[in-house]
C-alpha positions in Angstrom: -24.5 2.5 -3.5 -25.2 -1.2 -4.2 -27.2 -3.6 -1.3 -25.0 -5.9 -2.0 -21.6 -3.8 -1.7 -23.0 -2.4 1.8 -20.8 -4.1 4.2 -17.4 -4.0 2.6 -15.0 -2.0 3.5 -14.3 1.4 2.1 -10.0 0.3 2.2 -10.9 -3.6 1.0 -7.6 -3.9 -0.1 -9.1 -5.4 -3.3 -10.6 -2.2 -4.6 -9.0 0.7 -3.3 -6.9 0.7 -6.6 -10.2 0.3 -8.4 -10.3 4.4 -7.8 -8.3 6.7 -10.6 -8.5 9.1 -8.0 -6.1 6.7 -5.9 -3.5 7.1 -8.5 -3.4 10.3 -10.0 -1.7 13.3 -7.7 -4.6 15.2 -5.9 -4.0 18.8 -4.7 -4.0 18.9 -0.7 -3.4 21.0 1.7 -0.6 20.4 3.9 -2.7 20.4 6.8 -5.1 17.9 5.4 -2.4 15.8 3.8 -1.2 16.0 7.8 -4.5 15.2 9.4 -5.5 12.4 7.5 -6.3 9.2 8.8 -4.5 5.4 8.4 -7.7 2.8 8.0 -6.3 -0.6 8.3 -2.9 0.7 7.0 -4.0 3.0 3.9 -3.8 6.8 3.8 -7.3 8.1 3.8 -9.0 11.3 3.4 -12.0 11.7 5.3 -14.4 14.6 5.3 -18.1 14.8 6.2 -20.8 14.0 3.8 -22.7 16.8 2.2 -26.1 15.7 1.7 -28.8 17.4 -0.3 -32.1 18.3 2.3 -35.3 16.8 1.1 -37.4 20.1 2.6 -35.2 22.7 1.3 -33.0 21.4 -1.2 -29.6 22.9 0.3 -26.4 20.5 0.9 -25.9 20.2 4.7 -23.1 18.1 5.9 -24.3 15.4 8.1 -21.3 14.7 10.3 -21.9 13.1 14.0 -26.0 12.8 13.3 -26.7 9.8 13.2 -30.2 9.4 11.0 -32.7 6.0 10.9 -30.9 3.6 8.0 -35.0 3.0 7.7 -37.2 6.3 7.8 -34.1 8.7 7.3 -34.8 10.6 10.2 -32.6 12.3 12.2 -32.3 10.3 15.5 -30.4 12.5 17.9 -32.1 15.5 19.1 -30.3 18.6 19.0 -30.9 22.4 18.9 -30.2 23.2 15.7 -34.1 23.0 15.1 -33.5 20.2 12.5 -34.5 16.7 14.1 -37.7 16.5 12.1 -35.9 16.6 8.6 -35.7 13.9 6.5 -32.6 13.1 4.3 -32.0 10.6 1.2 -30.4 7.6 2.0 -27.1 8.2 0.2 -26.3 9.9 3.3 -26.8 7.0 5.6 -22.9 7.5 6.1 -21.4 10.4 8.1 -17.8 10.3 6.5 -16.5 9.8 3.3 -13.6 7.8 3.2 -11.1 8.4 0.0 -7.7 6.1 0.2 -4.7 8.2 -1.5 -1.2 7.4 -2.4 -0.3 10.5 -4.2 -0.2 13.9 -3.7 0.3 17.6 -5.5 1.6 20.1 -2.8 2.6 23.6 -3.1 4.7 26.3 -1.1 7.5 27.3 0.9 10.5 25.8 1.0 11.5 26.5 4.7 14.8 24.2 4.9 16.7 21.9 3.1 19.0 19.2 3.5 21.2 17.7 1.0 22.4 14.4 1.8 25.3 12.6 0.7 23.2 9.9 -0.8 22.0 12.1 -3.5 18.5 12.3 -1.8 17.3 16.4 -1.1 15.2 16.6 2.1 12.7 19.6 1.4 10.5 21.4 4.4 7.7 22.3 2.7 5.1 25.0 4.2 1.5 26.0 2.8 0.4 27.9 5.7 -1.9 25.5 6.8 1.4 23.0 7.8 4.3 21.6 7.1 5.9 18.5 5.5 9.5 16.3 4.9 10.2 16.2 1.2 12.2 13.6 0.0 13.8 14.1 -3.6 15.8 11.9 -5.8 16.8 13.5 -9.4 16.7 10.0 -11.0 14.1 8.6 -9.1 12.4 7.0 -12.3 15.4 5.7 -14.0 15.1 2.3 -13.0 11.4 1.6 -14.1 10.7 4.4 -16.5 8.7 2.0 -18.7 5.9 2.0 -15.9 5.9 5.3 -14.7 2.6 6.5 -16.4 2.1 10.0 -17.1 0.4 12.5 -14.5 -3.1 13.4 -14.5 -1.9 17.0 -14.1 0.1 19.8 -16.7 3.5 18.5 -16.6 6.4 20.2 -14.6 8.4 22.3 -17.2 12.0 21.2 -17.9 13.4 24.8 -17.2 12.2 24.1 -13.2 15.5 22.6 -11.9 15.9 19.5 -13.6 18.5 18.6 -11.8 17.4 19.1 -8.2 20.2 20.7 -6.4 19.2 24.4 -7.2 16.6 25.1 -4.7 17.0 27.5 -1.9 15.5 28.3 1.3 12.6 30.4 0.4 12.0 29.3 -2.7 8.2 28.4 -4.0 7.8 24.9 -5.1 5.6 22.7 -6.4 6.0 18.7 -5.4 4.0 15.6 -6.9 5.1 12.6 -5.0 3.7 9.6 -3.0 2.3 9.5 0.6 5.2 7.5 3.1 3.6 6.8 6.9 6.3 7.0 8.9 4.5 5.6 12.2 1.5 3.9 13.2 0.1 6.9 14.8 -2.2 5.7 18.0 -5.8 4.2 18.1 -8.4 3.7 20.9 -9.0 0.1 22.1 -12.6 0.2 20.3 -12.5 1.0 16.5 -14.9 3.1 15.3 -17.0 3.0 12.6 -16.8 5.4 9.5 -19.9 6.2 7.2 -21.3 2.6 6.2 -22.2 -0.2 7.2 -19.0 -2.3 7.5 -17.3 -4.4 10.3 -14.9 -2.1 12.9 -11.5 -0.8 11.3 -7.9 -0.3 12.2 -8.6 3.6 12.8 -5.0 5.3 13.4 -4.7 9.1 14.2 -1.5 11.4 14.7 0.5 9.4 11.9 4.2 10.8 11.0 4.3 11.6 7.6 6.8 12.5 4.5 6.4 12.3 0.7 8.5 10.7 -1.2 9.0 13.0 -4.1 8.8 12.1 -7.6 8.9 15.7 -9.1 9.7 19.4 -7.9 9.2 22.1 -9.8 10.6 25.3 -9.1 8.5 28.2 -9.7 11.1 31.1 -10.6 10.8 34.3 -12.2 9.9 33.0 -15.4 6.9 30.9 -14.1 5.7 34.0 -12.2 5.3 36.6 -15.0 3.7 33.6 -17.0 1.4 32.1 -14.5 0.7 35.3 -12.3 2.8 33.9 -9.4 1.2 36.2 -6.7 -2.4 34.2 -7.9 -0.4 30.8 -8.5 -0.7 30.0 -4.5 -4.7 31.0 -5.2 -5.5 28.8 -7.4 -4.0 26.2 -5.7 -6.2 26.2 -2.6 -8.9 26.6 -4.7 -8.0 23.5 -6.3 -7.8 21.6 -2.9 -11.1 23.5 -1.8 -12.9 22.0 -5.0 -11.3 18.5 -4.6 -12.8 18.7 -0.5 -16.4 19.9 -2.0 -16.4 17.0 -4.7 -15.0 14.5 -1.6 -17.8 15.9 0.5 -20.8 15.7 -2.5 -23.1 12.9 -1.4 -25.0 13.1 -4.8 -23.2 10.5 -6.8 -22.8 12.7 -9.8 -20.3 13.1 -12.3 -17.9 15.5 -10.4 -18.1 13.4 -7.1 -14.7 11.7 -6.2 -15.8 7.9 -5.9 -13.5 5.5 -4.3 -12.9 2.0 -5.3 -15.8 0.4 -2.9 -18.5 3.4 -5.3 -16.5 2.4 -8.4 -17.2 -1.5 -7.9 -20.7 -0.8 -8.0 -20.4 0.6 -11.4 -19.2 -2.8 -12.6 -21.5 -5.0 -13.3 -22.1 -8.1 -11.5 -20.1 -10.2 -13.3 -17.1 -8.1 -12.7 -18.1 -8.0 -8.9 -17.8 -11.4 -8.5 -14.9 -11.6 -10.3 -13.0 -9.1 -8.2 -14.6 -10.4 -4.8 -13.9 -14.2 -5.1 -13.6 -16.5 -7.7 -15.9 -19.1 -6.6 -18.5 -16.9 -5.4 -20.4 -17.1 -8.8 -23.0 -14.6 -9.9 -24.5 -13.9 -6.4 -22.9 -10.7 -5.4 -24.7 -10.8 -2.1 -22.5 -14.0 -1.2 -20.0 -11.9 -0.1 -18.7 -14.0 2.9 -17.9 -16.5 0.6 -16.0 -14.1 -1.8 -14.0 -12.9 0.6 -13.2 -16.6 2.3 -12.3 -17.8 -1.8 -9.9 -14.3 -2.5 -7.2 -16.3 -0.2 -4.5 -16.3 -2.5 -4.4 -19.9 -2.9 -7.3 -20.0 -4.6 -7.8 -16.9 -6.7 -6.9 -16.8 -10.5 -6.0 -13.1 -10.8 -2.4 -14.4 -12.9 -0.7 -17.6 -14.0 1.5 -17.8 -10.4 2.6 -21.7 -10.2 0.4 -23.0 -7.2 4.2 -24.3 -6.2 4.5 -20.8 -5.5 1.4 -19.9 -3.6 1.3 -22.3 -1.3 5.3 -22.2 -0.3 5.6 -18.7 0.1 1.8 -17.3 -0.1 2.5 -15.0 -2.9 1.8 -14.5 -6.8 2.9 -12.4 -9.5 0.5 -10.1 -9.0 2.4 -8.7 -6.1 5.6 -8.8 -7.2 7.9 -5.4 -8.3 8.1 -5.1 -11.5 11.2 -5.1 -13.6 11.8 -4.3 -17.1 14.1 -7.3 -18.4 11.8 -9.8 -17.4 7.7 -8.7 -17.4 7.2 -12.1 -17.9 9.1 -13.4 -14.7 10.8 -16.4 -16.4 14.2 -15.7 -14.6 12.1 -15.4 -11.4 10.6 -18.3 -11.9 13.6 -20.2 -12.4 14.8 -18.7 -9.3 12.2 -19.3 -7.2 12.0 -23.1 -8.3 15.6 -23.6 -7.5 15.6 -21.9 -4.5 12.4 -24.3 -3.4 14.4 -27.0 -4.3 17.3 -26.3 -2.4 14.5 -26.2 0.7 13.3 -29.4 -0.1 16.6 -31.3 0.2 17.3 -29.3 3.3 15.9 -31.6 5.8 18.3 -31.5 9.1 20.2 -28.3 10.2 23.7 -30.3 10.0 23.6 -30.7 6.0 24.1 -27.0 5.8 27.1 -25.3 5.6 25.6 -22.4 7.8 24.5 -24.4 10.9 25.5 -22.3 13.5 23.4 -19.5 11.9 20.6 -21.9 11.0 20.1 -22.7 14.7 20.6 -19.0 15.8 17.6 -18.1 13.2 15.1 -20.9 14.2 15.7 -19.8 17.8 14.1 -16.4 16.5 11.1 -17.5 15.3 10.5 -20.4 17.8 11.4 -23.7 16.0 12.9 -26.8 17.3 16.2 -27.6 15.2 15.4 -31.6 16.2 11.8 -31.5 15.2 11.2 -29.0 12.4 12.7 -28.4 9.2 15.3 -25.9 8.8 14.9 -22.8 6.6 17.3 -21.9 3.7 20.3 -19.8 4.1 22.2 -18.9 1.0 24.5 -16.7 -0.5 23.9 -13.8 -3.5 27.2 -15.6 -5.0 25.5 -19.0 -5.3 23.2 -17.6 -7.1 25.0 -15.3 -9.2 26.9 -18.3 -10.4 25.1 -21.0 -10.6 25.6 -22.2 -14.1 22.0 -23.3 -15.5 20.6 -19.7 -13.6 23.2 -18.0 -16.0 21.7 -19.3 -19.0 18.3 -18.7 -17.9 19.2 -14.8 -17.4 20.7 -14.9 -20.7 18.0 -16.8 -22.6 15.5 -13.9 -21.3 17.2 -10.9 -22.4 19.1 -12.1 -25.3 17.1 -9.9 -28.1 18.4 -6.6 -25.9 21.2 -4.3 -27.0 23.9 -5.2 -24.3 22.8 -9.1 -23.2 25.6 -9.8 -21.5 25.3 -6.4 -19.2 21.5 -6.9 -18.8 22.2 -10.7 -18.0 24.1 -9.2 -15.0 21.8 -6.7 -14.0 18.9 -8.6 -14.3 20.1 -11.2 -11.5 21.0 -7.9 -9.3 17.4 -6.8 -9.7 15.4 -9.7 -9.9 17.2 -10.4 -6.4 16.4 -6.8 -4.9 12.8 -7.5 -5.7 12.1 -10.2 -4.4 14.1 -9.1 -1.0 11.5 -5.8 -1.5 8.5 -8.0 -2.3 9.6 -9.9 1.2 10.5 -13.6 -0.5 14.1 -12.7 0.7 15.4 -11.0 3.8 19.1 -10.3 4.4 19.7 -12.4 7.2 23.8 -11.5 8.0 25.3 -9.0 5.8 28.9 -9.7 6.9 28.6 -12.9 5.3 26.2 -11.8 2.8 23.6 -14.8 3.9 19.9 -14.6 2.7 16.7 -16.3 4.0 14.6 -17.9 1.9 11.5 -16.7 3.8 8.8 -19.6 3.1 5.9 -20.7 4.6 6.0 -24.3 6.0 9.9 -23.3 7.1 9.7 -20.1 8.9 6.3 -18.3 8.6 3.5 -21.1 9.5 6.2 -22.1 12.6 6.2 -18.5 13.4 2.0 -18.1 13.5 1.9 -21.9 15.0 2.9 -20.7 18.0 0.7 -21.0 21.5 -0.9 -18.1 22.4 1.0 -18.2 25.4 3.7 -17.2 23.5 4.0 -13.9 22.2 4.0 -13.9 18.3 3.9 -9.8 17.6 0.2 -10.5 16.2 -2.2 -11.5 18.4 -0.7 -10.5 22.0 0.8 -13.0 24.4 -0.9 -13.9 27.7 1.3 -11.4 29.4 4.4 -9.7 30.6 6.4 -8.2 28.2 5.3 -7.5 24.5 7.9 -8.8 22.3 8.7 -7.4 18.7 8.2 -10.1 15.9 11.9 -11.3 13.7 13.0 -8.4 11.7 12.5 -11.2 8.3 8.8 -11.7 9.7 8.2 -8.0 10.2 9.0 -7.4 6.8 5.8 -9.6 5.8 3.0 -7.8 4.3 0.4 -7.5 6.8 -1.8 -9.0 3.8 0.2 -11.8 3.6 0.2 -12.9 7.4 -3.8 -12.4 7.3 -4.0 -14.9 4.7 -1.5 -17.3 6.3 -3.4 -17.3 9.8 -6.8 -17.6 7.7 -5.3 -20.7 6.1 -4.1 -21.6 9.7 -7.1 -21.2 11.3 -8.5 -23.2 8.7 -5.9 -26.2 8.9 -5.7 -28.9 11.6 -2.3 -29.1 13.3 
């Protein structure tokens, strides 16, 4: 591992998508897939590190020793008769740490419920646990042009294509993405996991489901073709294998690096690139990399600064749609939508007062002394004229322009109230927030810490749960807004 990569975090949000393994669908274990571990809000696999012994050449695993970063000697003494041993410093670490989003599980399909919004709830059992299975027959319909192709041997067609066949009983085979349902629970000191990093948001016991994106079926004809009654074998090989090459602390070609091990493969120009912007050549700046990634200042796309500094976002974020890859209609949108902030200025020019004062009172903001957020409707939008022509202009060259007009302004709008620009604020009057910065979010974070804000604690009594429109924000997104805060007079 690189010197200069030493004391970054193993879930850096900036590189644990660095990783293929992070990507692709790994074969787990139920049980492991159950067990793992939320670091600062990412799934992570983590397994002792096998390192090789200088004396006798044989891979021991090096969990709770904790050896001299300097001599590599084992510190603790224990009875094992192994104190006096010395190790190579790749294993200055006693975990490996290996974020995942998606998954390859197989077994027993113990219930199922069908619901009547066309999603199939699966039970799924390995023997070493069970899992919820969610399944949606068309779940790639929407965005088929970025679904990339598995990493694995695709699911034959014959395997219930249309996902309403399976029965109790039945052996399956699901590829699908990790969902946390709950935060699990933590002690008050974080611990520290194989390097030398700051303390981390370590959550155990986490809820979990997968949200499945294929399940395959494997029915009489898969069993006389693939040897069915070896099919569950090779499977927990396969997650046996995937555990050793997790576990391998000799940075070869089979070990499963994560994106901290892949940075380091980079190149230092890359590094800096990746870390901060303004951080130059000198990798071993990292403080200042990490101060400089604040979105305001990094140049990972061509996001209008207009845009970054109302609503602390860019492009880079945002959910992708088809129509529009090049986000001209969401521009458009998002500039008229800042305009219509901007000649906002007192609560009693909107048409939505009443509501405009209920929602400040949320978040803590004094209707006589603060700026009033944007309320709005979908059918403002929808027909506002110049929008129109803008939805047009984009997918003109398409087969149907006047349908795809229309559906791109239904889901340019659903992403950006799933990328967190927008909330739904009253749905019996179909009312949306425009969730921005200076209106609603900085107001929000402003507050005394007296006050209970749903981040930092309040002084005491009773912990109070932020907005539902702030607890919507990415965490990501409130660290860089109280960074910039704390960073701010006023």
């Amino acid at each position: 591992m690189d010197e200069a990569t030493d004391h970054i975090s193993d879930v850096d949000h900036r590189l644990i998508g660095l990783s293929p393994q992070f990507w692709s669908y790994t074969p787990i274990l139920i049980g492991d897939l159950v067990g793992m571990v939320l670091i600062n809000g990412v799934d992570c696999f983590v397994i002792p590190v096998r390192g090789q012994d200088a004396t006798t050449g044989d891979l021991v695993e090096v969990e709770c020793i904790h050896n001299n970063e300097q001599t590599g000697e084992i510190d603790d003494d224990d009875e094992s008769g192994v104190s006096d041993r010395r190790y190579p410093t790749n294993t200055k670490g006693n975990c490996h740490i290996l974020p995942l989003s998606r998954v390859l599980l197989r077994g027993i399909a113990t219930a199922i419920d069908r619901r009547p919004n066309g999603c199939t709830l699966i039970v799924l059992d390995d023997g070493t646990g069970s899992i919820d299975c969610r399944y949606w027959d068309n779940t790639y319909n929407t965005n088929s042009a970025y679904h990339l192709p598995a990493l694995l041997p695709e699911h034959e067609e014959q395997c219930d294509p249309n996902g309403f066949q399976f029965a109790v009983g039945d052996s399956l085979e699901v590829m699908g993405k990790i969902k946390s349902l709950t935060a699990g629970c933590t002690q008050h000191t974080t611990t520290q996991l194989g390097s030398n990093v700051a303390p981390m948001d370590i959550r155990f016991g986490c809820i979990r489901e997968v949200h499945a994106s294929s399940v395959c079926l494997i029915g009489d004809v898969q069993s006389r073709m693939a040897n069915h009654g070896n099919g569950e074998v090779v499977h927990w090989l396969k997650c046996m294998e995937f555990s050793q090459r997790v576990a391998s602390g000799c940075g070869d070609s089979t070990t499963v690096r994560n994106g901290k091990e892949v940075l380091s493969l980079l190149g230092t120009t890359i590094q800096s690139s990746i870390l901060g912007d303004d951080g130059g050549n000198d990798v071993s700046n990292l403080d200042t990399g990490i101060k400089s990634n604040n979105i305001l200042h990094r140049k990972c796309c061509q996001t209008p600064q207009r845009f970054r500094r109302a609503l602390f976002y860019c492009h880079c974020e945002a959910t992708l749609e088809t129509l529009d890859s090049s986000f001209r209609y969401r521009d458009a949108l998002l500039n008229h939508l800042l305009d219509m902030e901007e000649e906002l200025r007192d609560v009693l020019q909107s048409p939505y007062a009443a509501k405009l004062e209920d929602c400040m009172d949320l978040y803590g903001a004094r209707s006589d002394t603060t700026p009033p957020p944007l309320l709005f409707t979908y059918e403002s939008i929808y027909k506002d004229t110049q929008l129109a022509a803008v939805a047009r202009n984009v997918v003109a060259m398409t087969s149907l322009p006047e349908a795809n007009a229309e559906r791109l302004v239904r889901k340019t709008f659903a992403a950006m109230v799933n990328d967190a620009i927008l909330s739904l604020y009253d749905p019996d009057e179909d009312l949306y927030l425009l969730v921005s910065n200076e209106r609603v979010l900085e107001p929000y974070l402003r507050k005394p810490k007296g006050t209970n804000n749903g981040f930092g604690g309040a002084a005491g009594g009773v912990q109070l749960p932020p907005p539902f429109f702030v607890r919507s924000i990415p965490r990501k997104r409130i660290s860089h807004i109280l960074s910039w805060i704390e960073s701010t007079p006023g």
